[in-house]
C-alpha angles and dihedrals in degrees: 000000000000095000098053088049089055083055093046087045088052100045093047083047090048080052095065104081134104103309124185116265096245090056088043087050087049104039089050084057099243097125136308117293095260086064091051100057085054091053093050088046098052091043108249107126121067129196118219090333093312124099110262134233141232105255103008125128140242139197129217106272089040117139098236111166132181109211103322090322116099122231105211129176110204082174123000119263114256126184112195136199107206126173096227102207119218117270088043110119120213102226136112085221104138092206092058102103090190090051127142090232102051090041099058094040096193125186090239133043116261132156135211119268096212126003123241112206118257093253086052125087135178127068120022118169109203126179149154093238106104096188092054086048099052085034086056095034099051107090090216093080098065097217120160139259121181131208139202101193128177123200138204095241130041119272129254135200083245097050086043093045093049100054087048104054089038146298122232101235146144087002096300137072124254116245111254108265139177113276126184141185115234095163153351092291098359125080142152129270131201107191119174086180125058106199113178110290083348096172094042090048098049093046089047094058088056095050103259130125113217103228101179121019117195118178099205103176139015109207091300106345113100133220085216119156097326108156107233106273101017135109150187144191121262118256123244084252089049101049088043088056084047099050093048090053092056104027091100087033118108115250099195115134122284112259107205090184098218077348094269104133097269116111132065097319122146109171119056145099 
């Protein structure tokens, strides 16, 4: 372990050299780097008092300004994939010896956008970007989450049909998703809500067990060939989709009503 955080050290202090202004822009959460670009053209963004210009490069320290408003990186932003393995807990709790935070051990503080349950396993974004992660989180917003499950009994067009049009749970109904068969007890789940244990629940109610619960993808971001327990950071490509997925999207803070799930919460399973 101590030898995989030196190499993530090494790799966030190799990051903190003259960037160009549009990744700066992007990496500071202000917008994707497309937007940027906009913003420099039409002559609202200053460096150091100065206007700034398309392609040009800054260093950490720098006065770079928006408008009036200053864009300032304590720490760079960092948006991680991770693939969370199964007996790995979401929570910040320091006494949680199984915890994500203490598994992935990275250099800088960043926190999960969206829990997966302990028994779940696959796509995790973590980040120290507050405002991505309540834009992400709030199930407003609609943003996708996608599911490989596999159950203890073979699937049937009922079964399939049902969890698609909506599932009586947690006094509510589910909103009606994609659902897909991939095999004889796996298919594929869309899910743009995260109640508590959702997919369970819902399986449950049908009279199915989950044996076996993947995120594979989170809105643009993909599972892939991620090896369990791993992560990486996002690409450029990767953060600028993002960013045009969530730019209209609240980002108000995520209400979890007694913590049970109800409320305004996108991102669990």
């Amino acid at each position: 372990m101590g030898s995989k955080r030196n190499r993530l050290s090494r790799e966030f202090t190799e990051k903190r050299e003259p960037v160009r202004l549009n990744k700066y822009l992007s990496e500071s959460g202000v917008c994707s780097r497309r937007e940027a670009d906009k913003l420099i053209e039409e002559g609202l963004v200053s460096v150091d008092g100065a206007r700034a210009e398309k392609g040009m490069k800054v260093l950490p320290g720098q006065d770079v300004r928006v408008g009036k408003k200053k864009v300032g990186r304590v720490e760079e932003m960092v948006v991680l994939a991770v693939n969370k393995p199964r007996g790995i807990v979401c929570t910040e709790e320091r006494r949680e010896r199984d915890s994500i935070v203490r598994f992935l051990n990275y250099p800088i503080r960043v926190t999960y956008a969206g829990r997966l349950d302990k028994e779940s396993r696959g796509l995790l974004l973590m980040t120290n970007n507050g405002d991505i992660i309540n834009k992400m989180m709030r199930a407003g917003n609609r943003h996708e989450k996608e599911y490989k499950v596999t159950v203890d009994k073979e699937l049937t067009e009922e079964f399939l049909s049902q969890m698609a049009r909506g599932v009586p749970i947690l006094d509510t109904v589910t909103r009606p998703c994609e659902v897909r068969r991939i095999g004889k007890y796996t298919f594929s789940i869309i899910l743009t809500q995260g109640l508590n244990r959702q997919i369970r629940r819902m399986c449950g109610a049908l009279g199915y067990e989950v044996r076996d619960l993947v995120r594979t993808r989170v809105m643009n971001v993909e599972l892939g060939n991620l090896k369990d327990g791993a992560c990486r950071r996002l690409t450029d490509e990767e953060l600028d989709r993002l960013y045009e997925l969530i730019k209209d999207s609240s980002n108000g803070p995520v209400r979890d009503v007694n913590g049970d799930g109800h409320g305004d919460v996108g991102m669990r399973e």
